[in-house]
mmCIF file of the N, C-alpha and C atoms, coordinates in Angstrom:
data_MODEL
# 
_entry.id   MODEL 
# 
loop_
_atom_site.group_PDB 
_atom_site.id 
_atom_site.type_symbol 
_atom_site.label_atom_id 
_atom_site.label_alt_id 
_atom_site.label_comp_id 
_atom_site.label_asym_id 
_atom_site.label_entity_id 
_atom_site.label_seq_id 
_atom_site.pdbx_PDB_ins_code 
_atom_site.Cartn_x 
_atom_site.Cartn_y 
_atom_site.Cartn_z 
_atom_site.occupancy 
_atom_site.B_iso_or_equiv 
_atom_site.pdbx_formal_charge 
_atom_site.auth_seq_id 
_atom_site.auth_comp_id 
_atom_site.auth_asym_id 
_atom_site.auth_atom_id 
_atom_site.pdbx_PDB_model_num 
ATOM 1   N N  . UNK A 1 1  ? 0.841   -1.171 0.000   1.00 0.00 ? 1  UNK A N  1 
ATOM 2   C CA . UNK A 1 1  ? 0.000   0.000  0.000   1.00 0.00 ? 1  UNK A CA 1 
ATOM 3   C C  . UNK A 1 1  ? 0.894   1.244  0.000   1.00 0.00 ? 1  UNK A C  1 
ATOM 4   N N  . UNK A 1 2  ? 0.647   2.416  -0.967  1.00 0.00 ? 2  UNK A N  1 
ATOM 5   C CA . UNK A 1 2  ? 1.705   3.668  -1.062  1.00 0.00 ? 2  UNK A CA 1 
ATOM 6   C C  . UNK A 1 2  ? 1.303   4.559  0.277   1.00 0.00 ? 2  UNK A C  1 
ATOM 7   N N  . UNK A 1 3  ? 2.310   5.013  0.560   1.00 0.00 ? 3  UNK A N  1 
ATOM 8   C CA . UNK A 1 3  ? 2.574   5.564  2.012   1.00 0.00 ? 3  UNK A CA 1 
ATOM 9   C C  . UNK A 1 3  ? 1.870   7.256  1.577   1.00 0.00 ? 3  UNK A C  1 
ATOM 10  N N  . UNK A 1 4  ? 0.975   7.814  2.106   1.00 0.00 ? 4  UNK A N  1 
ATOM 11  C CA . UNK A 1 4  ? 0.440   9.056  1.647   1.00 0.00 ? 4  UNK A CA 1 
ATOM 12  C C  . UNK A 1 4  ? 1.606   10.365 1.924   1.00 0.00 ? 4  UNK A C  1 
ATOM 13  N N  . UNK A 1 5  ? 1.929   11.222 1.032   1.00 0.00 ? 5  UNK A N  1 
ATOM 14  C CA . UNK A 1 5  ? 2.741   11.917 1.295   1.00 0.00 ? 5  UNK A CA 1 
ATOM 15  C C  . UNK A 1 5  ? 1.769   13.236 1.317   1.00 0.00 ? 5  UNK A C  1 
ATOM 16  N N  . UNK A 1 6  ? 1.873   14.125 2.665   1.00 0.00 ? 6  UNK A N  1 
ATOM 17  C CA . UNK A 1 6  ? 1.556   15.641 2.361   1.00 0.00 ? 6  UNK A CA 1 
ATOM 18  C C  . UNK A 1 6  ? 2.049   16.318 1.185   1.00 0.00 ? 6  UNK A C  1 
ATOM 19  N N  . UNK A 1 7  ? 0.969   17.008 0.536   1.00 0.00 ? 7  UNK A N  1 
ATOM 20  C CA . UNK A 1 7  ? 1.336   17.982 -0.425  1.00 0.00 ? 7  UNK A CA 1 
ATOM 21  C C  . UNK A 1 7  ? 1.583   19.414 0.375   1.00 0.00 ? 7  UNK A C  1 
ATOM 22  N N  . UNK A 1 8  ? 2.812   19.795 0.580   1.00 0.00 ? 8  UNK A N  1 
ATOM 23  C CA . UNK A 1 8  ? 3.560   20.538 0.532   1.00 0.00 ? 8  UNK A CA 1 
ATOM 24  C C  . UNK A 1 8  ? 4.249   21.602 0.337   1.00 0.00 ? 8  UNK A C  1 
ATOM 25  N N  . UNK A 1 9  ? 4.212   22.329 0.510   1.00 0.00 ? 9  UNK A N  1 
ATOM 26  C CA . UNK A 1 9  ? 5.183   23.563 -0.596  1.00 0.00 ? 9  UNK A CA 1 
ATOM 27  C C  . UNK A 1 9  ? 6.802   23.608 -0.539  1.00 0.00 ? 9  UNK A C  1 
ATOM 28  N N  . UNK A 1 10 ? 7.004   23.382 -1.506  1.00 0.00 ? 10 UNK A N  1 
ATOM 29  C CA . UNK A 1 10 ? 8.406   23.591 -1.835  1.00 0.00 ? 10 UNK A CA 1 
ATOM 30  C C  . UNK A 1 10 ? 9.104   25.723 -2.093  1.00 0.00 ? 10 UNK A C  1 
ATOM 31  N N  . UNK A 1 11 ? 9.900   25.529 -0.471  1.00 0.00 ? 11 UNK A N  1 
ATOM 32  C CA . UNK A 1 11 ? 10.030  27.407 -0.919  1.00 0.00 ? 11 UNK A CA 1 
ATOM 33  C C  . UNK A 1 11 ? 11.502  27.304 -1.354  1.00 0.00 ? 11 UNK A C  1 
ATOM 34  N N  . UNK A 1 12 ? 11.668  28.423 -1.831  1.00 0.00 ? 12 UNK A N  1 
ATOM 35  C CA . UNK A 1 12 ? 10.536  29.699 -2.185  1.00 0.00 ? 12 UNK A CA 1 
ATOM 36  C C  . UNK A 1 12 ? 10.456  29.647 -3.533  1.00 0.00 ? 12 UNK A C  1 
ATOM 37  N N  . UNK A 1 13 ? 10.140  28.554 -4.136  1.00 0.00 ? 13 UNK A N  1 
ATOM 38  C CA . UNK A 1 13 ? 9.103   28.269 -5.572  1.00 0.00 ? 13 UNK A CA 1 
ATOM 39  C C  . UNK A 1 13 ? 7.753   28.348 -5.169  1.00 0.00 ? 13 UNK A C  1 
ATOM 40  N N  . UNK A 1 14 ? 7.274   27.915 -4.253  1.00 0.00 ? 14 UNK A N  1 
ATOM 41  C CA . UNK A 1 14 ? 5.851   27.561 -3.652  1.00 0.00 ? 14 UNK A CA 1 
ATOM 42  C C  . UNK A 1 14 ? 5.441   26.927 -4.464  1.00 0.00 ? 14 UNK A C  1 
ATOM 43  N N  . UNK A 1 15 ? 6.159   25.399 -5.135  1.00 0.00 ? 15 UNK A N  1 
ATOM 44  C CA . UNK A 1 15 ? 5.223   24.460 -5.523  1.00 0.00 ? 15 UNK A CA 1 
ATOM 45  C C  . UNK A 1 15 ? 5.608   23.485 -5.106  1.00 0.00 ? 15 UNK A C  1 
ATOM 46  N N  . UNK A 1 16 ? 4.293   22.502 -5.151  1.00 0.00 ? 16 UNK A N  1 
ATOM 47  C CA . UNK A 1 16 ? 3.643   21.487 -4.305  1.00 0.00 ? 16 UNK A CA 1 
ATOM 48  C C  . UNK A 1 16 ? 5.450   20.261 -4.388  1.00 0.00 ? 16 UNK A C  1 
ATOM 49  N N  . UNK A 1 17 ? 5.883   19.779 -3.415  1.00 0.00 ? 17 UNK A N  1 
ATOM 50  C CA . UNK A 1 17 ? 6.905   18.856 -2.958  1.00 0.00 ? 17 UNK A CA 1 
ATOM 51  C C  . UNK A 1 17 ? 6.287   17.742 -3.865  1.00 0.00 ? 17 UNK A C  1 
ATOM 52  N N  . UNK A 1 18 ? 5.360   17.241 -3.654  1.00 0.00 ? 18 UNK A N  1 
ATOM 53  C CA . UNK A 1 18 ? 4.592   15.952 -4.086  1.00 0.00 ? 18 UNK A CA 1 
ATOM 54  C C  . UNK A 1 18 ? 4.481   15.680 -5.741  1.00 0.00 ? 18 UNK A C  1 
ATOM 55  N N  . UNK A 1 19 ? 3.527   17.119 -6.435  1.00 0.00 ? 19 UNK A N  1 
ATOM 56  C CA . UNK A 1 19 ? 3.167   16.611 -7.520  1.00 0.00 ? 19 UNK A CA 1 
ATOM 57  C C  . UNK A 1 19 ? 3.521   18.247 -8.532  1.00 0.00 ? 19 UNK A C  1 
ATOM 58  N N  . UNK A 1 20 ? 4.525   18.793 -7.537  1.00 0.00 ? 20 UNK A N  1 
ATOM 59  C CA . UNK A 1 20 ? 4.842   20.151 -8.835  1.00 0.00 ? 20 UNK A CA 1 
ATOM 60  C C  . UNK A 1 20 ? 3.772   20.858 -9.055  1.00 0.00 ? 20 UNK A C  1 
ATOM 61  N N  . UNK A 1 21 ? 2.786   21.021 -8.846  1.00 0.00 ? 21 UNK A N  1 
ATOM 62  C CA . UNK A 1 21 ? 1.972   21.875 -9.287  1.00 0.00 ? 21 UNK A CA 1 
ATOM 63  C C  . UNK A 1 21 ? 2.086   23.532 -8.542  1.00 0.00 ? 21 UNK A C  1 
ATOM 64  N N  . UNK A 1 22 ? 1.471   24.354 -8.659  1.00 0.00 ? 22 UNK A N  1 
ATOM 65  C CA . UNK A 1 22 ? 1.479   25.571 -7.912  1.00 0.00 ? 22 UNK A CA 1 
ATOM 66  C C  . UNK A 1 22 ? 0.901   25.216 -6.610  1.00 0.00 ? 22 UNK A C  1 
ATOM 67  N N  . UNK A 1 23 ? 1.469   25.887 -5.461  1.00 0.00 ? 23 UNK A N  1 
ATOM 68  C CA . UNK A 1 23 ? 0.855   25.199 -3.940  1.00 0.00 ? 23 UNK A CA 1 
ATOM 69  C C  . UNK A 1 23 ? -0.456  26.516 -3.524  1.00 0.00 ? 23 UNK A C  1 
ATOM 70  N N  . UNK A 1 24 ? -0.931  26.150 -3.318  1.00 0.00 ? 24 UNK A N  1 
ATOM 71  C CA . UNK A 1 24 ? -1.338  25.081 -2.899  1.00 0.00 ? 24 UNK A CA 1 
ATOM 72  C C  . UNK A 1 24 ? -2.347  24.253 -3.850  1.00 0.00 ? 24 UNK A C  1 
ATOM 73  N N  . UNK A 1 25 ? -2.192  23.275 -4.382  1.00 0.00 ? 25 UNK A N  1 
ATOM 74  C CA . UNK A 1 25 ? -2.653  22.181 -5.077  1.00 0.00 ? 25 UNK A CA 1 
ATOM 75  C C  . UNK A 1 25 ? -3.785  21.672 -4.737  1.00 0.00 ? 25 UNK A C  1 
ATOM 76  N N  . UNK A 1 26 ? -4.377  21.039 -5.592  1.00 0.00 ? 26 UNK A N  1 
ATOM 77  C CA . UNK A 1 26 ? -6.348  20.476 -5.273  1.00 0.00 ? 26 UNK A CA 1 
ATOM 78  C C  . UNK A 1 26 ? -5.915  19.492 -4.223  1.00 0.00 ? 26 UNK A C  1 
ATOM 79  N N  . UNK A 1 27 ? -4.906  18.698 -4.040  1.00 0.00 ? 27 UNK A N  1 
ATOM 80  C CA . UNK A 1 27 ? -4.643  17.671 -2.619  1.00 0.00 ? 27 UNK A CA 1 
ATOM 81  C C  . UNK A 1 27 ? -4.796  18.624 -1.455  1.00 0.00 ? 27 UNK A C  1 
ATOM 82  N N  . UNK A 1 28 ? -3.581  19.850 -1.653  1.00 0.00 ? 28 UNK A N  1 
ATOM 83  C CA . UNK A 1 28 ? -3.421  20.551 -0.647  1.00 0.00 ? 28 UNK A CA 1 
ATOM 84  C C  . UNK A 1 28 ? -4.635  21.097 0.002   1.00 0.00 ? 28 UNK A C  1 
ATOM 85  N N  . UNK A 1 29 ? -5.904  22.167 -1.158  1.00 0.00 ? 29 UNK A N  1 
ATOM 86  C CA . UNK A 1 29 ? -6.690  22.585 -0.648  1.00 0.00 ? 29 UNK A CA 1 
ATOM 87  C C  . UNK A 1 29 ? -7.394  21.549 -0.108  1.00 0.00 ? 29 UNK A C  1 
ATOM 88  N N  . UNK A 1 30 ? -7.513  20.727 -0.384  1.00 0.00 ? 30 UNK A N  1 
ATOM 89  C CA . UNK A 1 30 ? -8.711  19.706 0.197   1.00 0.00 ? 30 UNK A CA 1 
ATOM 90  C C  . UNK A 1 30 ? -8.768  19.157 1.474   1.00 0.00 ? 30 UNK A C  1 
ATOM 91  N N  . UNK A 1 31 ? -6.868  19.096 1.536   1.00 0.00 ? 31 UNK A N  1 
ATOM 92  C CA . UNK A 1 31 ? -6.113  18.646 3.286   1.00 0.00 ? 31 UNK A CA 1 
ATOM 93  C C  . UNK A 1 31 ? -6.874  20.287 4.220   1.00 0.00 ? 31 UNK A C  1 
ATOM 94  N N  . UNK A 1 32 ? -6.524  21.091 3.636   1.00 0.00 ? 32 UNK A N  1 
ATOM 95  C CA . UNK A 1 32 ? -6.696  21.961 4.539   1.00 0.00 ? 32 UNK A CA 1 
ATOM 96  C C  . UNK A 1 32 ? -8.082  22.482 4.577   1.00 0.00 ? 32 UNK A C  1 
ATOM 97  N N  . UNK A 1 33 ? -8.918  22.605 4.101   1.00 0.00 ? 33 UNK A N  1 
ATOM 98  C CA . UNK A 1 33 ? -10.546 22.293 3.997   1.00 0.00 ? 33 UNK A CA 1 
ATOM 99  C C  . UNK A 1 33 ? -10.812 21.541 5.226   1.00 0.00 ? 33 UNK A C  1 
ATOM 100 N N  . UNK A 1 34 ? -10.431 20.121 5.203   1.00 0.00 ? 34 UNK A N  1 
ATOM 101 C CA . UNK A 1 34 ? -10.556 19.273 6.119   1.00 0.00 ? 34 UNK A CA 1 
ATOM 102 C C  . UNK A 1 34 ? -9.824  19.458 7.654   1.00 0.00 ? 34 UNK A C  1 
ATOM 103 N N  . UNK A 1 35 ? -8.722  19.987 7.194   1.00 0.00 ? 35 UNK A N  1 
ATOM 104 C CA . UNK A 1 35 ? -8.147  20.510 8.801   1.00 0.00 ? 35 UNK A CA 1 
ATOM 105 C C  . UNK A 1 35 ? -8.838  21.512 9.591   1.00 0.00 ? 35 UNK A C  1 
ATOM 106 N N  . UNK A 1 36 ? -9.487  22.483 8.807   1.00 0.00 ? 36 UNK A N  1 
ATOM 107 C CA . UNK A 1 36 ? -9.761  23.750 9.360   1.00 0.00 ? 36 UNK A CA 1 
ATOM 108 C C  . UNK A 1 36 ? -11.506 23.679 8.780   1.00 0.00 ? 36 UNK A C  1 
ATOM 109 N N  . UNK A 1 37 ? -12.100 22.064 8.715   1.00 0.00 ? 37 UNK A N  1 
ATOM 110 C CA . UNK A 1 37 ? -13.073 22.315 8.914   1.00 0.00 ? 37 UNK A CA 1 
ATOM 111 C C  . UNK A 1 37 ? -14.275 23.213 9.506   1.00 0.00 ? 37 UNK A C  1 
ATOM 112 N N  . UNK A 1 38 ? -13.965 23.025 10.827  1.00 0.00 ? 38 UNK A N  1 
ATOM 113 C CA . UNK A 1 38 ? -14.582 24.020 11.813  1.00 0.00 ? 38 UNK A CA 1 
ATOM 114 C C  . UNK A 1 38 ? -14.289 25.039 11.998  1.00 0.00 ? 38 UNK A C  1 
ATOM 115 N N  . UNK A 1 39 ? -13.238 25.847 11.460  1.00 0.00 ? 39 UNK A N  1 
ATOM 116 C CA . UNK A 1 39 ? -12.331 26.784 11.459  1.00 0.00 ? 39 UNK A CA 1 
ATOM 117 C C  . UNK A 1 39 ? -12.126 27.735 10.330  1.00 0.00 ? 39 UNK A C  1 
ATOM 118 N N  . UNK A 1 40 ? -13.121 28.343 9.682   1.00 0.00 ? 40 UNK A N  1 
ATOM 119 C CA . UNK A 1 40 ? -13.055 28.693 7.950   1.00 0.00 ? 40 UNK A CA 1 
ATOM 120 C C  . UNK A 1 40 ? -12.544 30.197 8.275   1.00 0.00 ? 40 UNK A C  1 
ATOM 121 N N  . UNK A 1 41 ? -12.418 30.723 9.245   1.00 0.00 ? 41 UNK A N  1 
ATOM 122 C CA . UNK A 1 41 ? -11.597 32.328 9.556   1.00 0.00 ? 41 UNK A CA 1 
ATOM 123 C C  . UNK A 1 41 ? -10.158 31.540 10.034  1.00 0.00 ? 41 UNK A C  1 
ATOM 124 N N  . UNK A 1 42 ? -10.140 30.781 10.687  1.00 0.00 ? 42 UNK A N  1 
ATOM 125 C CA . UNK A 1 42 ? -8.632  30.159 11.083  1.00 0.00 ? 42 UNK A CA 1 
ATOM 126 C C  . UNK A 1 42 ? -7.690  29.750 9.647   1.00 0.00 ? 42 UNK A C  1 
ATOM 127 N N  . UNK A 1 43 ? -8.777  29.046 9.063   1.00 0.00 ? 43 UNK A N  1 
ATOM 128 C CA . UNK A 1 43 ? -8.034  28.702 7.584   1.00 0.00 ? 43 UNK A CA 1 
ATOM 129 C C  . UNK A 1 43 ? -7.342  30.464 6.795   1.00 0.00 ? 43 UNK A C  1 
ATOM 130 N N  . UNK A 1 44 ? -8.560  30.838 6.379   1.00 0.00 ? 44 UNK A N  1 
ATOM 131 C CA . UNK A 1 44 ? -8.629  32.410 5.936   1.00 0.00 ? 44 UNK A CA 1 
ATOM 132 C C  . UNK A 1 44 ? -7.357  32.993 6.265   1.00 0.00 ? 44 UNK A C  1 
ATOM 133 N N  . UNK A 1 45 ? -6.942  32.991 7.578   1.00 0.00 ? 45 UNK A N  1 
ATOM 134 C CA . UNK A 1 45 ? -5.478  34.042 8.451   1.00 0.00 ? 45 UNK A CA 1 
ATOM 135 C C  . UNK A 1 45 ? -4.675  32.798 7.784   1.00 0.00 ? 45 UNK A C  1 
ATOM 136 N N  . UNK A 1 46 ? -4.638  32.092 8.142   1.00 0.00 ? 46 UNK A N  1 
ATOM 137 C CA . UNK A 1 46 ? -3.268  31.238 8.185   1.00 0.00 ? 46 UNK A CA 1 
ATOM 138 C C  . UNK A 1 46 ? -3.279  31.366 6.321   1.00 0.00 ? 46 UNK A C  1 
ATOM 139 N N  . UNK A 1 47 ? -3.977  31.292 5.741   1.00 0.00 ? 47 UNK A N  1 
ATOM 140 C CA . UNK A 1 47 ? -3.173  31.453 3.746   1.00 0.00 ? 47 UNK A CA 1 
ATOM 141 C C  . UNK A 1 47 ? -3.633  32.849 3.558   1.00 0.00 ? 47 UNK A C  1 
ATOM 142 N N  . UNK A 1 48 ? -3.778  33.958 4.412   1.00 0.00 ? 48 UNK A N  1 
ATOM 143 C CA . UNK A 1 48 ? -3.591  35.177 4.086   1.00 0.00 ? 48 UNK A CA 1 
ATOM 144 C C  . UNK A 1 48 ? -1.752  35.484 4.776   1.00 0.00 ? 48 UNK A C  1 
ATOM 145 N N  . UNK A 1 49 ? -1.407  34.960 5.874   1.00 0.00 ? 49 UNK A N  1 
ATOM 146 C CA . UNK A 1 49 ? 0.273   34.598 6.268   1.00 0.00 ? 49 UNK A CA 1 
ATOM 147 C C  . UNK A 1 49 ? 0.891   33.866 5.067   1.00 0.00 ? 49 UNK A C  1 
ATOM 148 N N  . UNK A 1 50 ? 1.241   32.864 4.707   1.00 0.00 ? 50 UNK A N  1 
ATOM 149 C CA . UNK A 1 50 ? 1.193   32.134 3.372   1.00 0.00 ? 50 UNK A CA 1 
ATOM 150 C C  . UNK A 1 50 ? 1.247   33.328 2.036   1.00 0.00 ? 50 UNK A C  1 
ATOM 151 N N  . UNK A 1 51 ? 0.319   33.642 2.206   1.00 0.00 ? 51 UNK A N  1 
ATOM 152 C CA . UNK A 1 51 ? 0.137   34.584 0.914   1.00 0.00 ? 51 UNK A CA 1 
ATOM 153 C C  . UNK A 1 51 ? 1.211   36.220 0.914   1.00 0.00 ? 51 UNK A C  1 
ATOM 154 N N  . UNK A 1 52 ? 1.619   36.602 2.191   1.00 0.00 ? 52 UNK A N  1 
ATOM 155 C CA . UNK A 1 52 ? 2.558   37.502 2.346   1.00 0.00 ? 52 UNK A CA 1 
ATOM 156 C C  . UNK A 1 52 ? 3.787   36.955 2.099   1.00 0.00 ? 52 UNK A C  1 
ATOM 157 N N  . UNK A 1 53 ? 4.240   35.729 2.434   1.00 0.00 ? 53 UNK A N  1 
ATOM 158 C CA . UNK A 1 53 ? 5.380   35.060 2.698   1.00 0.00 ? 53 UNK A CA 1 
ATOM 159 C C  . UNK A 1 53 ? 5.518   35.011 1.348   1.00 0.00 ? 53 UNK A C  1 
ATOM 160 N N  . UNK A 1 54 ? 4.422   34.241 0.712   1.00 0.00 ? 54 UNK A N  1 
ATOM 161 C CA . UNK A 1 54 ? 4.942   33.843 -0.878  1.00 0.00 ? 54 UNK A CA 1 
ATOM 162 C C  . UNK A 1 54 ? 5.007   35.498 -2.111  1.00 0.00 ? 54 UNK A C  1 
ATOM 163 N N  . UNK A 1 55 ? 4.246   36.110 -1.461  1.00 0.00 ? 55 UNK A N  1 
ATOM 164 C CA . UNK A 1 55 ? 4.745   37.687 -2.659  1.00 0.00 ? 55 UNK A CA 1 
ATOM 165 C C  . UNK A 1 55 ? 5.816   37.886 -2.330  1.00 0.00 ? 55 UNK A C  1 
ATOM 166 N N  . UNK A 1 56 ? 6.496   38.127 -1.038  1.00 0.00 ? 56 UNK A N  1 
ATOM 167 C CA . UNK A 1 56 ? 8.099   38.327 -0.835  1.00 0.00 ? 56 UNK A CA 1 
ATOM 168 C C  . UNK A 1 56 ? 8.757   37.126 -1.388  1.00 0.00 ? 56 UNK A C  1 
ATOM 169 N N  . UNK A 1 57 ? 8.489   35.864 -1.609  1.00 0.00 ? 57 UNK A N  1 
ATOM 170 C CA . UNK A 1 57 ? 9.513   35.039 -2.460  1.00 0.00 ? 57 UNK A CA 1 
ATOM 171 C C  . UNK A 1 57 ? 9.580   35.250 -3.927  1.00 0.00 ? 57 UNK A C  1 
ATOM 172 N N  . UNK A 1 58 ? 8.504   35.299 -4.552  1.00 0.00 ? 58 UNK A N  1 
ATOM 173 C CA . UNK A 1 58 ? 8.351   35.417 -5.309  1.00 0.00 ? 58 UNK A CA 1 
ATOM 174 C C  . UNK A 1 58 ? 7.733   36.671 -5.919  1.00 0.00 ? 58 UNK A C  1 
ATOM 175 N N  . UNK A 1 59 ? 8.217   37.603 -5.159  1.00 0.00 ? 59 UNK A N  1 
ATOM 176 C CA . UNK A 1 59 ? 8.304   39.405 -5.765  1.00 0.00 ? 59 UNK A CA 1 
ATOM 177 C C  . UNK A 1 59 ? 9.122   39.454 -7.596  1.00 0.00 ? 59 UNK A C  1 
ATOM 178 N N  . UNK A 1 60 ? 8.242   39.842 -8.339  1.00 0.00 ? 60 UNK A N  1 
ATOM 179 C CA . UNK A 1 60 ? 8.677   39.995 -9.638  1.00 0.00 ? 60 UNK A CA 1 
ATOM 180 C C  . UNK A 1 60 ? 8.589   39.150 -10.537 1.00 0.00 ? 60 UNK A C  1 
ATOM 181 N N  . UNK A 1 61 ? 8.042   38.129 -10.262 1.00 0.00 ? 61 UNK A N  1 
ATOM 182 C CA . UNK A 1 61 ? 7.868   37.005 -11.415 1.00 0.00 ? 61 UNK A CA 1 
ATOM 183 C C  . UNK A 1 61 ? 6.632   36.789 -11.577 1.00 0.00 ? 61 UNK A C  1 
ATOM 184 N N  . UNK A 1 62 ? 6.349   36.236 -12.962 1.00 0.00 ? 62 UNK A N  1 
ATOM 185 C CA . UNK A 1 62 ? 5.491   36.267 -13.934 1.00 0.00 ? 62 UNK A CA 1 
ATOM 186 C C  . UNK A 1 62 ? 3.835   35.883 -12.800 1.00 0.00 ? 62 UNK A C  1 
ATOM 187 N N  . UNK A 1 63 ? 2.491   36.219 -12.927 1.00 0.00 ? 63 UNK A N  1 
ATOM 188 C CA . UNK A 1 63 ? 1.769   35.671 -12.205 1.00 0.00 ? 63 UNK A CA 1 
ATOM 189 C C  . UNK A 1 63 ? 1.336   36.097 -10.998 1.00 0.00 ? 63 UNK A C  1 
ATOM 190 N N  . UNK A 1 64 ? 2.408   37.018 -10.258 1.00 0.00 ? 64 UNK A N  1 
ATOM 191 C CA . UNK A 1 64 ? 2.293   37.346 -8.687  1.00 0.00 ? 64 UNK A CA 1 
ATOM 192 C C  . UNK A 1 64 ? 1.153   38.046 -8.991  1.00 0.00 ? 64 UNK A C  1 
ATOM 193 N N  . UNK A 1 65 ? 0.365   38.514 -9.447  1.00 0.00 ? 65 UNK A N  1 
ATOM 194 C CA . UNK A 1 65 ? -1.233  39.906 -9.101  1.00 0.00 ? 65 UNK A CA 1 
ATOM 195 C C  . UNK A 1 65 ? -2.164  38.482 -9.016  1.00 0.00 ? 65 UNK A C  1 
ATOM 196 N N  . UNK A 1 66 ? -2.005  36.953 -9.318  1.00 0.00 ? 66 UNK A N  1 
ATOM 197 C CA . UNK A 1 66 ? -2.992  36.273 -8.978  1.00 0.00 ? 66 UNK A CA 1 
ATOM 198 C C  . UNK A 1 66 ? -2.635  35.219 -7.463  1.00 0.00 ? 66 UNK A C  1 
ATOM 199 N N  . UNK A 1 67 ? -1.674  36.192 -6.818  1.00 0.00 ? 67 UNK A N  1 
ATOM 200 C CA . UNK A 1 67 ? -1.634  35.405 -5.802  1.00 0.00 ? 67 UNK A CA 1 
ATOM 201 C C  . UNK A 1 67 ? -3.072  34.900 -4.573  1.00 0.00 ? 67 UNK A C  1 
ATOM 202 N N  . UNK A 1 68 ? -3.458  36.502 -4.612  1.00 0.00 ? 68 UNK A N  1 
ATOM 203 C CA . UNK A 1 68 ? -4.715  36.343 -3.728  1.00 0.00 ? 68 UNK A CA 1 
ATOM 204 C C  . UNK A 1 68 ? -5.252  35.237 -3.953  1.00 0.00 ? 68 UNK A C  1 
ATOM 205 N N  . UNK A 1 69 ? -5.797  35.035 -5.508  1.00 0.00 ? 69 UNK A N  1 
ATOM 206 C CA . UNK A 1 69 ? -6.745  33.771 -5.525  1.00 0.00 ? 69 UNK A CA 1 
ATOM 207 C C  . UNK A 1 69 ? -5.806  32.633 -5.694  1.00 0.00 ? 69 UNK A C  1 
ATOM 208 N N  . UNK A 1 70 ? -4.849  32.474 -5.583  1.00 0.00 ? 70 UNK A N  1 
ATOM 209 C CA . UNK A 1 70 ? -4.210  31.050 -5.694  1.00 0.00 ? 70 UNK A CA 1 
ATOM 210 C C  . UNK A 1 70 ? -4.368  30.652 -4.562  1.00 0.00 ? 70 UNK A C  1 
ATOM 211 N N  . UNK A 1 71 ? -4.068  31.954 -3.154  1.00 0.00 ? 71 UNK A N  1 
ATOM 212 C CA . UNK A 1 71 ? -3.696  31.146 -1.952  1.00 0.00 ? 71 UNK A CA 1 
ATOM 213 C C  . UNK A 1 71 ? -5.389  31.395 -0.887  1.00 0.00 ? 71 UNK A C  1 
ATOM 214 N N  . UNK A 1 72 ? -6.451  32.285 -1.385  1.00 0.00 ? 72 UNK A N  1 
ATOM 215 C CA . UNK A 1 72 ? -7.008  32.951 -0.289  1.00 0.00 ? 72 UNK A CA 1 
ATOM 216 C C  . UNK A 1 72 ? -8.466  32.981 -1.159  1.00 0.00 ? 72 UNK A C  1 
ATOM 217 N N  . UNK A 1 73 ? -8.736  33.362 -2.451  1.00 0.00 ? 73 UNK A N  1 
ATOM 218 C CA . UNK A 1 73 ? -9.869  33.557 -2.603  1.00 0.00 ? 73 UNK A CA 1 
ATOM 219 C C  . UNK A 1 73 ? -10.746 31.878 -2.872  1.00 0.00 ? 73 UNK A C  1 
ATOM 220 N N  . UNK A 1 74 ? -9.776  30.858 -2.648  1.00 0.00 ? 74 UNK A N  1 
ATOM 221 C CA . UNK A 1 74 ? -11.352 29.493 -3.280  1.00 0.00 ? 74 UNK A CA 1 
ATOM 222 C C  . UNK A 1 74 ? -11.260 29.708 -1.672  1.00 0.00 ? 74 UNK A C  1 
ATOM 223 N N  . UNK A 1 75 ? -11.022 29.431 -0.903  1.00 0.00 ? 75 UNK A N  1 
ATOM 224 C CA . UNK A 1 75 ? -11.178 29.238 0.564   1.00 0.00 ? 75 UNK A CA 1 
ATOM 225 C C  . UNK A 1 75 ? -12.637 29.825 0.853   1.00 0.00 ? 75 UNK A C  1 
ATOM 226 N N  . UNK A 1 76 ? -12.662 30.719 0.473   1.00 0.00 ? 76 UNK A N  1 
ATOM 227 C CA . UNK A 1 76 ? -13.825 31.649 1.148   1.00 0.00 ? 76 UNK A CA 1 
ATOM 228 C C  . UNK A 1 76 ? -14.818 30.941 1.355   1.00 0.00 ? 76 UNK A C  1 
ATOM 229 N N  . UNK A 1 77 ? -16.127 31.260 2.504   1.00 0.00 ? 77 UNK A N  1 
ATOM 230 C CA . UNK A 1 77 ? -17.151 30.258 2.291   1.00 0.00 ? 77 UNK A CA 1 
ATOM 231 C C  . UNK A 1 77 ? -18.081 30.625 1.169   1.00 0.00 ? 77 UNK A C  1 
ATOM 232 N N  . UNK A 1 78 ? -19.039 29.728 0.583   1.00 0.00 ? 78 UNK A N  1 
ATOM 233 C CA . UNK A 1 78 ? -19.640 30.223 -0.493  1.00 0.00 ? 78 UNK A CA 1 
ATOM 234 C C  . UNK A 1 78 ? -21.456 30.258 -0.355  1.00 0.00 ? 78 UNK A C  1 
# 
C-alpha cells in the first residue's frame, strides 16, 4: 500500500513537494478544507500569512497579481 505523502510547498518556488503543481494544489486545498473544517476564519489568516510570505519570495515574477486567488480567494465560504 503507497505511504500518503503531504502535499507541501516547496520554498521559495511555492510548488507542491509531491506533484509540482502551484501550492497550494487540489490535494493541498482539500487537506486543509478538512483541517480547518470548523475553522473557515482560522483557515482564511493562516493562507492570508502564506500569501505575504509567498509575494516576498516570489516578488517579480510572472503571475504574482494572482496570488490572492491562488492562496485565499477558493477558501472563502460560499
Amino acid at each position: 500500500m503507497p505511504r500518503y505523502r503531504p502535499h507541501v510547498a516547496a520554498r521559495p518556488s511555492w510548488r507542491c513537494r509531491v506533484c509540482g503543481a502551484a501550492w497550494p494544489c487540489s490535494p493541498a486545498r482539500l487537506a486543509l478544507l478538512g483541517e480547518y473544517r470548523e475553522d473557515r476564519i482560522g483557515l482564511l489568516i493562516y493562507l492570508a500569512a502564506l500569501l505575504y510570505e509567498a509575494a516576498g519570495d516570489l516578488a517579480g515574477q510572472a503571475g504574482q497579481d494572482r496570488l490572492t486567488d491562488r492562496f485565499v480567494t477558493w477558501a472563502r465560504a460560499r
